[in-house]
C-alpha positions as CSV (number, residue, x, y, z in Angstrom):
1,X,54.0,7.0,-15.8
2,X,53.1,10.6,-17.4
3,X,50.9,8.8,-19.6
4,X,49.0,7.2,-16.7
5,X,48.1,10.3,-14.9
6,X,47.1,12.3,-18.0
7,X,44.5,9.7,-18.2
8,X,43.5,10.0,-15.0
9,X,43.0,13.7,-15.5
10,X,41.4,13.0,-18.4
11,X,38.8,10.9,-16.8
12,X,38.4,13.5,-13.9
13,X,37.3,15.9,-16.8
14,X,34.8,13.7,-18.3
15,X,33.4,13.4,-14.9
16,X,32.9,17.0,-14.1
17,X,31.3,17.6,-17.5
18,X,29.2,15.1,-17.6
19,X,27.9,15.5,-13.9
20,X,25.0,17.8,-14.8
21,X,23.0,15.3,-16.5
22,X,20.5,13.2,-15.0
23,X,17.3,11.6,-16.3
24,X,14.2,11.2,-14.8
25,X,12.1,13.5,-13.5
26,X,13.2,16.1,-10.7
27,X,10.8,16.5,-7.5
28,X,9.2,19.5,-6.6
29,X,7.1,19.5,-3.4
30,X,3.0,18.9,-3.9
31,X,1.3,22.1,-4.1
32,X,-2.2,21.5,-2.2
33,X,-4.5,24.2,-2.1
34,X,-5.5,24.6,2.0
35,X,-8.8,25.9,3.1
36,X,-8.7,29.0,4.4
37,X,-10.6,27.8,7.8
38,X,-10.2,24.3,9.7
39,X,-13.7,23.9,10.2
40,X,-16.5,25.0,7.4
41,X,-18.5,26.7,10.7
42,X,-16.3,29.3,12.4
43,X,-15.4,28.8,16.0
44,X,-16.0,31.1,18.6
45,X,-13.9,33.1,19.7
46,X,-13.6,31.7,23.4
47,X,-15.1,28.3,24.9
48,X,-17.9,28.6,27.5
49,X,-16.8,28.3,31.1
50,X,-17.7,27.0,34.1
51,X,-16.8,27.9,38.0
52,X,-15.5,24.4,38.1
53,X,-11.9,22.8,37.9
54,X,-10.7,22.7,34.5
55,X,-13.9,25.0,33.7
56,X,-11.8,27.9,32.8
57,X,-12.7,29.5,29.0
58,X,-10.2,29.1,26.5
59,X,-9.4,31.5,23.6
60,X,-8.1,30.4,20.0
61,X,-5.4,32.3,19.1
62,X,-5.2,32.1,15.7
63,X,-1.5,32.7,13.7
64,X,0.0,32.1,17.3
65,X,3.0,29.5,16.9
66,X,3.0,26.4,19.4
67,X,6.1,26.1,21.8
68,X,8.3,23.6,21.6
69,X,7.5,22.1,24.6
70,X,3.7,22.6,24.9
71,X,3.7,20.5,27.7
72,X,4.4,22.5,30.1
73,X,1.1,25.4,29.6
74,X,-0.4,22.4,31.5
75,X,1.8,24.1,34.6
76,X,2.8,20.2,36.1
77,X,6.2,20.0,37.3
78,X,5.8,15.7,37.9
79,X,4.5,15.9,34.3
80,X,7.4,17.6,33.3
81,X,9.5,15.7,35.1
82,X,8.2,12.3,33.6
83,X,8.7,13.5,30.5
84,X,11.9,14.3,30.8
85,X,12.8,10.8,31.9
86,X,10.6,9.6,28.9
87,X,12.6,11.5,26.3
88,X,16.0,9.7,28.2
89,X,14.7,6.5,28.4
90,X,12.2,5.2,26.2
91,X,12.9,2.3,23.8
92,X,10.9,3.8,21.0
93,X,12.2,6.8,20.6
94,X,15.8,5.2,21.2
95,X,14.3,3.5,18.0
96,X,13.6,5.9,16.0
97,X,17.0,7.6,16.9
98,X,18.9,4.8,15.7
99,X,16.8,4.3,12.6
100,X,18.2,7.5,11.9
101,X,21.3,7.4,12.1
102,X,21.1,4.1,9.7
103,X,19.6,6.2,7.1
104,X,22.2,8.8,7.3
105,X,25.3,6.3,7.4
106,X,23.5,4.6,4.1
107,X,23.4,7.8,2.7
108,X,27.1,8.3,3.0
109,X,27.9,4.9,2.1
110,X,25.6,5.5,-1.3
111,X,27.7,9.0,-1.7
112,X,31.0,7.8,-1.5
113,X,30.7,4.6,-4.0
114,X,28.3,6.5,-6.3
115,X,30.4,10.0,-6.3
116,X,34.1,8.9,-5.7
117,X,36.4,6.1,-7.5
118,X,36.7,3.2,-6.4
119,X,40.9,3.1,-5.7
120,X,42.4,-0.2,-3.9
121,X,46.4,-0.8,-3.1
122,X,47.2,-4.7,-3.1
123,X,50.2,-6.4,-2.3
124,X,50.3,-9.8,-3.0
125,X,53.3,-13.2,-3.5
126,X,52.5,-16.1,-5.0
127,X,54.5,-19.2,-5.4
128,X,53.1,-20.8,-8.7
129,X,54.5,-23.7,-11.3
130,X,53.5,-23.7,-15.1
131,X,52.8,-26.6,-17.2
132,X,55.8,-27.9,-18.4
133,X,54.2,-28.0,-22.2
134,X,54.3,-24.3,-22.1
135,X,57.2,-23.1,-20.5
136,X,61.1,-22.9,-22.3
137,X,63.0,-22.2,-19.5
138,X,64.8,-24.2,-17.1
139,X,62.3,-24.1,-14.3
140,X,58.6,-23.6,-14.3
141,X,58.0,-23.0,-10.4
142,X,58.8,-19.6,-9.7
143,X,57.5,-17.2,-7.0
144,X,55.8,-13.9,-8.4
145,X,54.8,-10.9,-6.3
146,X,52.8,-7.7,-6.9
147,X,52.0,-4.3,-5.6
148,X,49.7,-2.3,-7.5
149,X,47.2,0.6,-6.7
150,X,44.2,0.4,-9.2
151,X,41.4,2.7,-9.7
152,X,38.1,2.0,-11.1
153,X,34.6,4.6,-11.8
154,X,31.3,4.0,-13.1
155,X,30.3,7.7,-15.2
156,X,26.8,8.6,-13.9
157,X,26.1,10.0,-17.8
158,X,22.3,9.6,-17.4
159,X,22.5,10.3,-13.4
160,X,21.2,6.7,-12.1
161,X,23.9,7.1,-8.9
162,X,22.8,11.2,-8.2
163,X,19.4,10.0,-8.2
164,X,20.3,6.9,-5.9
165,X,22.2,9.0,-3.7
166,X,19.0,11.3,-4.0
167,X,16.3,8.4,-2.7
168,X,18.6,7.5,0.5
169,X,18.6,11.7,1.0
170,X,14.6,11.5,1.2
171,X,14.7,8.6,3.1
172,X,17.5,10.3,5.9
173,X,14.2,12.8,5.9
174,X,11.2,10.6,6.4
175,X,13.5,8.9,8.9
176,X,14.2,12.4,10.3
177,X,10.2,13.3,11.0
178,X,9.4,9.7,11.9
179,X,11.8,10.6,15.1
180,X,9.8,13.8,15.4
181,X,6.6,12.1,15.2
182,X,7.2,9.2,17.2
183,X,8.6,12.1,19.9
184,X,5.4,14.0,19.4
185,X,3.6,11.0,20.1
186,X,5.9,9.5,23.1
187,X,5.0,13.0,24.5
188,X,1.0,12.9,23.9
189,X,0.8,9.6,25.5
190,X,2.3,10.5,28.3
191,X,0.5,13.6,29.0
192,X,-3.1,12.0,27.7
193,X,-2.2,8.9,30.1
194,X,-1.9,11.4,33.0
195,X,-4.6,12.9,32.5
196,X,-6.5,9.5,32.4
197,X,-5.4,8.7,35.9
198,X,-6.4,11.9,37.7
199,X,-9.5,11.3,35.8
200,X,-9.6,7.7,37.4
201,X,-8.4,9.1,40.6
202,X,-11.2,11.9,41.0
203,X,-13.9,8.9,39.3
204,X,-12.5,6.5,42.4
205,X,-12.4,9.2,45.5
206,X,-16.4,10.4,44.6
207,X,-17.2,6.9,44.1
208,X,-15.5,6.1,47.7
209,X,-17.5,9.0,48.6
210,X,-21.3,8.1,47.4
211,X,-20.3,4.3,49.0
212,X,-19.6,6.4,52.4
213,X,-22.6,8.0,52.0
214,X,-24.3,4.9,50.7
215,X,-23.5,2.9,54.1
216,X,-24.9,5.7,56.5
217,X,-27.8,5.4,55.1
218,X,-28.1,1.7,55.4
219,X,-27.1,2.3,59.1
220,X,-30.5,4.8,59.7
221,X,-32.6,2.2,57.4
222,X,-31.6,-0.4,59.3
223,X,-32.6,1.0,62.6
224,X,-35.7,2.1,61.2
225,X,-36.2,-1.8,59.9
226,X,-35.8,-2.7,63.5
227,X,-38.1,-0.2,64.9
228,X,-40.9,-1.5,62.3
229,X,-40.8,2.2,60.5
230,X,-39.7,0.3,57.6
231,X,-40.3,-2.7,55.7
232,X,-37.7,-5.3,54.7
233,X,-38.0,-4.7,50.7
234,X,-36.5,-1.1,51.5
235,X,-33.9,-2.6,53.1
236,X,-32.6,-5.0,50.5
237,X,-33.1,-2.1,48.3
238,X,-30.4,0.3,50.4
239,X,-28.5,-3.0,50.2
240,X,-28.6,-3.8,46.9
241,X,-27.7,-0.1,46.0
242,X,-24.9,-0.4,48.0
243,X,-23.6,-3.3,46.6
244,X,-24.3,-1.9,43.4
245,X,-22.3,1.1,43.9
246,X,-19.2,-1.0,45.5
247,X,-19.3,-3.1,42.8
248,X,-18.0,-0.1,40.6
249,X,-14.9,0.6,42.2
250,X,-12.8,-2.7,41.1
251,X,-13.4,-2.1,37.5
252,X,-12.2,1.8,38.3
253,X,-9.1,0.7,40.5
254,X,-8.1,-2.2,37.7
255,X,-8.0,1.0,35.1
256,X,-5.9,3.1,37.6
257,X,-3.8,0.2,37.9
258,X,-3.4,-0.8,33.8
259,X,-3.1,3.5,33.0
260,X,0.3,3.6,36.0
261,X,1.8,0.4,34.0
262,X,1.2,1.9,31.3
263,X,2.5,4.9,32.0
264,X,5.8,3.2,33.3
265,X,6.4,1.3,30.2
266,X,6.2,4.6,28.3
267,X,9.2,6.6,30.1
268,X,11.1,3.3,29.9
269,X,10.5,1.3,32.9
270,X,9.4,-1.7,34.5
271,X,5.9,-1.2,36.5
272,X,7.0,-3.1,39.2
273,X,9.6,-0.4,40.0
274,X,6.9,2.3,41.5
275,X,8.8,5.6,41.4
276,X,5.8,7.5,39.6
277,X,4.1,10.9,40.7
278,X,0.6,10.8,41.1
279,X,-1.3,12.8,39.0
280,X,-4.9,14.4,39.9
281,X,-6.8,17.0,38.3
282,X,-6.3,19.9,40.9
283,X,-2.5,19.8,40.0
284,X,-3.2,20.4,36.3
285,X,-3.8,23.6,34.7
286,X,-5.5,23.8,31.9
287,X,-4.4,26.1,29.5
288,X,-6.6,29.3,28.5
289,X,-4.7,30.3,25.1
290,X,-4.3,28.2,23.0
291,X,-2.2,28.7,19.8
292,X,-3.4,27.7,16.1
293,X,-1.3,27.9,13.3
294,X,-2.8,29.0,10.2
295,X,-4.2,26.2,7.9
296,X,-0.9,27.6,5.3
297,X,1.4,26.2,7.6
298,X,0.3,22.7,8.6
299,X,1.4,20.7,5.7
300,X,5.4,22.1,6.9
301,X,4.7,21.3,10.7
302,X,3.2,18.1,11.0
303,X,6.0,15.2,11.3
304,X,3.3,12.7,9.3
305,X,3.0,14.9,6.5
306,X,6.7,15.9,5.9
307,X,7.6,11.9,6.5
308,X,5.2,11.4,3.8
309,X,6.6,13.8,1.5
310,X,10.1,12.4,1.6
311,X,8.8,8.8,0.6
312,X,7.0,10.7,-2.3
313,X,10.7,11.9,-2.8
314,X,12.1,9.0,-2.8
315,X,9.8,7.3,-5.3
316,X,10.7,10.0,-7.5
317,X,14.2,9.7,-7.6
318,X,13.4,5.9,-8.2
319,X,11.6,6.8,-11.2
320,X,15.1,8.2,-12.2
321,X,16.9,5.5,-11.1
322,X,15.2,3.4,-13.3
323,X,15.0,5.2,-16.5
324,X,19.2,5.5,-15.8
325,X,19.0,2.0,-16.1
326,X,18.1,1.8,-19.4
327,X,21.1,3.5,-20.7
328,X,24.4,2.4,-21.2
329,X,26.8,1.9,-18.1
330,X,30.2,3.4,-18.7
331,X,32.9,2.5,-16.7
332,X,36.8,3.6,-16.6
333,X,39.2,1.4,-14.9
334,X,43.2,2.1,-14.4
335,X,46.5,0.2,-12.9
336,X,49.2,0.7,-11.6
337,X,52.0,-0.9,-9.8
338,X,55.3,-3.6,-10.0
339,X,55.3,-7.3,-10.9
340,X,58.5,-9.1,-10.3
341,X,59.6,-12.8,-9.6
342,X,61.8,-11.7,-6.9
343,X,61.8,-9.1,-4.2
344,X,64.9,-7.4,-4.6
345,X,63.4,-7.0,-8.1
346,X,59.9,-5.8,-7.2
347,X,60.5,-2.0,-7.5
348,X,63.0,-1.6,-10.5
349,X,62.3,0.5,-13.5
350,X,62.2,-2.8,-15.8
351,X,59.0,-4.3,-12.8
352,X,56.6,-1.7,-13.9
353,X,53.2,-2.9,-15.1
354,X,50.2,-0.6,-15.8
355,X,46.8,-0.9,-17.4
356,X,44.0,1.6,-18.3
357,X,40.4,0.2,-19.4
358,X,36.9,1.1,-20.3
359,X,34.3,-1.0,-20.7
360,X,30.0,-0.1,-21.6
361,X,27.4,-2.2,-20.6
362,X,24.2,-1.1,-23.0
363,X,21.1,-3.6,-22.5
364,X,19.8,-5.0,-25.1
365,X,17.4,-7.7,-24.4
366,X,16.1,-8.4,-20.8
367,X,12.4,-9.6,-21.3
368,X,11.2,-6.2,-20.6
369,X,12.3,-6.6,-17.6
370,X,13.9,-2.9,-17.2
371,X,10.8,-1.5,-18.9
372,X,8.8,-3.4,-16.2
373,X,10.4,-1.4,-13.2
374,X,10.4,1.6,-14.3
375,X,6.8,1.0,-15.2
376,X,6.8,-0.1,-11.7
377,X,8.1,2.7,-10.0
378,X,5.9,5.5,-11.6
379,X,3.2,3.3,-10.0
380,X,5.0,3.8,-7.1
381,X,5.4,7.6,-7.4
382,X,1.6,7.8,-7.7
383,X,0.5,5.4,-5.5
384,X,3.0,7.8,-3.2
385,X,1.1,11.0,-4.5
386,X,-2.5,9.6,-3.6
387,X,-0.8,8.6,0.2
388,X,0.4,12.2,0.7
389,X,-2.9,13.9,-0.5
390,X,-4.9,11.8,1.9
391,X,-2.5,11.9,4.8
392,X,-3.0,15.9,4.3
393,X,-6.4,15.4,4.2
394,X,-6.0,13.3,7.5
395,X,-4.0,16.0,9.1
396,X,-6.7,18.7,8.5
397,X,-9.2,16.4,9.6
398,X,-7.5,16.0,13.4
399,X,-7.3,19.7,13.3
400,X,-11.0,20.4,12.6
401,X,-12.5,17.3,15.1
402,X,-10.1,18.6,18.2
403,X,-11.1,22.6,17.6
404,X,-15.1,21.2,17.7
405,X,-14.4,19.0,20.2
406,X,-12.5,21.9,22.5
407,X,-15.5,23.8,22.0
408,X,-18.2,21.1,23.1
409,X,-16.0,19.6,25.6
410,X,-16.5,23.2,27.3
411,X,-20.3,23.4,26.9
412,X,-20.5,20.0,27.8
413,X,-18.9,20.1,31.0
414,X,-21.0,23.7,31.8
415,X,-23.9,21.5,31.3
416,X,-22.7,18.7,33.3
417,X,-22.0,21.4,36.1
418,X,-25.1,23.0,36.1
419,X,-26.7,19.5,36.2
420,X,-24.3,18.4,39.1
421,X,-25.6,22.1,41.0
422,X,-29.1,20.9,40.5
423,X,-28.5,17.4,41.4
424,X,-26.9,18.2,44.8
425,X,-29.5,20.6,45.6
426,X,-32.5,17.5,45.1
427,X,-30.4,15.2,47.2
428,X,-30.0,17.7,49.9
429,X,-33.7,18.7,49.9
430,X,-35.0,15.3,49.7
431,X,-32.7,13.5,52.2
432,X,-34.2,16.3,54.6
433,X,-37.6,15.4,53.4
434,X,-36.7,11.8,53.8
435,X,-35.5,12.2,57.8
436,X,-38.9,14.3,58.1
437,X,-40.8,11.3,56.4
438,X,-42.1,13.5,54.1
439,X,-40.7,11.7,50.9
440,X,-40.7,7.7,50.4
441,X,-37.8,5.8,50.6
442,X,-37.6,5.6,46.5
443,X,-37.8,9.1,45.8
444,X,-34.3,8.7,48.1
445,X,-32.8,6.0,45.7
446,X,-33.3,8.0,42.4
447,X,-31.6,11.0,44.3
448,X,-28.6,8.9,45.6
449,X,-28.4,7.6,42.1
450,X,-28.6,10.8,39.5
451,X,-26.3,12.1,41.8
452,X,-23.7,9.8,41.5
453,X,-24.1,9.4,37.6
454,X,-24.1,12.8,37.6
455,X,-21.1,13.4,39.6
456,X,-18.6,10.9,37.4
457,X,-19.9,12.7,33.8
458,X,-18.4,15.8,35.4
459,X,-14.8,14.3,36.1
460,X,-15.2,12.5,32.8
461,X,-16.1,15.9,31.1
462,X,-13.2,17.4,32.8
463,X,-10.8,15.2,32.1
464,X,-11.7,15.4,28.6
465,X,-10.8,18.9,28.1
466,X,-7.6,18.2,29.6
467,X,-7.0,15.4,26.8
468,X,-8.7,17.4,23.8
469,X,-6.2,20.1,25.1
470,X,-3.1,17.6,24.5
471,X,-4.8,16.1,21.4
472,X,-5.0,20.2,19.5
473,X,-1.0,20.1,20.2
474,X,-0.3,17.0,18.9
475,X,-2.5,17.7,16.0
476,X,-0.7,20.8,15.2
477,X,2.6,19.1,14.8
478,X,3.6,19.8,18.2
479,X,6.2,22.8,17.8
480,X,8.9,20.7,17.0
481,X,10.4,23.1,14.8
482,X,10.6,25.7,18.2
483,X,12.9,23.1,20.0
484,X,16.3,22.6,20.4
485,X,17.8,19.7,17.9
486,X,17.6,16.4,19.9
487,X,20.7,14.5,19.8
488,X,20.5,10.9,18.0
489,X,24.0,10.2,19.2
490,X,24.7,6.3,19.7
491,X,25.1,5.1,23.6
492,X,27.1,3.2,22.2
493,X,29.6,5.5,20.5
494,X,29.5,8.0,23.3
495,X,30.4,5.2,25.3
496,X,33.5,4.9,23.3
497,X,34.2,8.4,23.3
């Protein structure tokens, strides 16, 4: 019995000592080089503006740090609100939650076999018989029970299991800032497919608006058709324009419709069930400061690039996984317990039965085969290194279109604006000439018409700051590391609690 557990101890020491070796080679994170600017030209300091909703100039505040939720600079208490109830209910981030929480329980599983012995208790009875052309005594069927506690270790020498246990860590992480990028983007969407219907709200009430308009002046034509003032070519022209006009709304309304499904199936529910705000333009403000990180930091706060560091991790400790398995496999074994024919017998001094064991498994010929993966796996590890550098690249590249875009989008819509200005001020001016008679009924049409055009560019052009806005956050990384830790908790399990 001493003998056994000096063993025991002796195998714990070998453990210990030989713990601090592991082949392979150890991962240290890329070390890119960032540009000192997003964009090559530098950006103003402030966006034009505009005395028009959502016309309001915006500053860059560089080294600023995004907010957690950066939702709510837009100043919407519905789009608040529907967020919320996205972050509670949607499927995809439920998803991601629970791919999570996989990765982490794989990870302890790996831990526990890889760092821990492997120690069983067995109780067994067996009644058995013997050949007769082996056995001397009187009978050969006998019953025989057990009960044993064995213990069994695998020595990570060359560190195969610590770099095992070291992959399922990275992948715990890319699993980790998958949840904060699909968040980020569960969050985007819904914001962006707000914005999209007050943009197809605004585009559908001026179109309403120009068909209004449209039909009174079909009314006057007509009267003047029946007084002989006019001919009939100008007033199948009013008509066709009409019907021109009208014939834009459907397309507009079928939009509205597909952006509120849409929007339902993002906070988790059916679009049949219609308990959604409606969102126009007027009830969003459009926020005037808005926070840039310094180039430095994006690689850390972008979930894409930190997700595609830890697979780079991961096919590094592969690397070392597979060297490990070129070495010899060392494993310890150990028994002990009782063996008797009878229970009465089963725990006596003269029914003890022990065992202690090593075995080494050392390949020697496999076809290359363990050559091959390793081979394989520093492929891996680059192919890894070449996907980080260009997702970086990637990330940078978001960054730089949204600040130019942020910055156009504003002279853009001043332009539209000033164009809108001048564009009502014709219309007025020629529908008086018109009533006077001192324009022709064409002159009337092209009027009507650059209006309208005009009119939807500058609700598109608003609406696109509003989006461009969302798109810089989400580009950033979102702020996710200003936010309280969201809980990946099982329904289930809480359930259970």
């Amino acid at each position: 019995m001493k003998s056994f557990f000096v063993s025991i101890f002796f195998v714990v020491i070998v453990v210990v000592i030989m713990s601090s070796c592991a082949v392979g080679p150890d991962f240290r994170s890329p070390e890119l080089a960032p540009p000192g600017h997003y964009t090559a030209v530098p950006l103003p300091i402030q966006t034009a503006s505009v005395l028009e909703s959502g016309g309001a100039a915006q500053y860059f505040a560089f080294t600023e740090d995004l907010p957690g939720e950066w939702w709510k600079l837009f100043r919407s208490p519905e789009l608040d609100g529907l967020i919320k109830k996205g972050l509670e209910d949607s499927p995809t981030l439920t998803a991601a939650q629970a791919a999570l929480r996989k990765a982490e329980e794989d990870l302890r599983a790996t831990s526990g076999s890889t760092t821990y012995p492997a120690v069983n208790a067995g109780l067994q009875a067996t009644r058995q018989q013997t050949s007769g052309n082996v056995t001397t005594g009187p009978s050969n069927t006998y019953n025989l029970y057990n009960a044993s506690v064995s213990v069994s270790y695998t020595l990570d020498f060359f560190g195969g299991g610590r770099r095992q246990i070291e992959a399922y860590q990275a992948q715990v992480d890319y699993q980790r800032y998958i949840f904060e990028a699909t968040y980020l983007t569960l969050t985007a969407n819904i914001v962006t497919t707000a914005i999209s219907e007050a943009s197809l709200r605004a585009q559908i009430d001026s179109t309403k608006e120009v068909i209004a308009a449209q039909q009174k002046q079909l009314a006057v034509i007509k009267k003047q058709y029946e007084l002989g003032a006019l001919s009939l070519a100008a007033l199948l022209s009013q008509e066709t324009e009409l019907a021109m006009t009208a014939a834009t709304l459907p397309p507009l309304e079928k939009q509205l419709n597909a952006t509120r499904h849409a929007l339902a199936v993002l906070i988790g529910q059916f679009p049949g069930e219609g308990k959604l705000p409606e969102f126009n333009l007027a009830s969003l403000h459009l926020p005037e400061s808005l926070p840039v990180s310094l180039p430095s930091l994006l690689a850390r706060q972008r979930p894409d690039i930190r997700a595609s560091e830890a697979l780079l991790h991961q096919a590094c400790a592969t690397v070392g996984v597979a060297t490990a398995n070129l070495y010899p496999q060392i494993t310890l074994s150990a028994g002990y317990g009782f063996q008797a024919i009878a229970t009465d017998l089963l725990f006596n001094g003269q029914s003890v039965a022990w065992n202690l064991g090593a075995g080494l498994l050392q390949p020697i010929f496999r076809g290359g085969e363990l050559a091959a993966k390793r081979k394989s796996a520093i492929a891996a590890y680059d192919q890894a290194t070449s996907q980080y550098r260009q997702t970086v690249l990637k990330a940078f590249q978001d960054v730089a279109d949204v600040l130019r875009a942020l910055e156009t989008d504003a002279r853009t819509l001043q332009a539209q604006t000033e164009a809108q200005i001048a564009a009502k001020a014709t219309l007025d001016l020629i529908e008086k000439q018109y009533e006077l008679g001192a324009v022709n009924y064409l002159a009337l049409l092209i009027a009507q018409r650059d209006f309208q055009k005009i009119r939807i560019n500058v609700i598109a052009a608003q609406a696109q700051r509003y989006a461009d806005t969302a798109a810089l956050f989400q580009a950033l990384g979102g702020g996710w590391w200003n936010r309280k830790a969201v809980s990946t908790d099982s329904p289930v399990e809480k359930a259970g609690e």
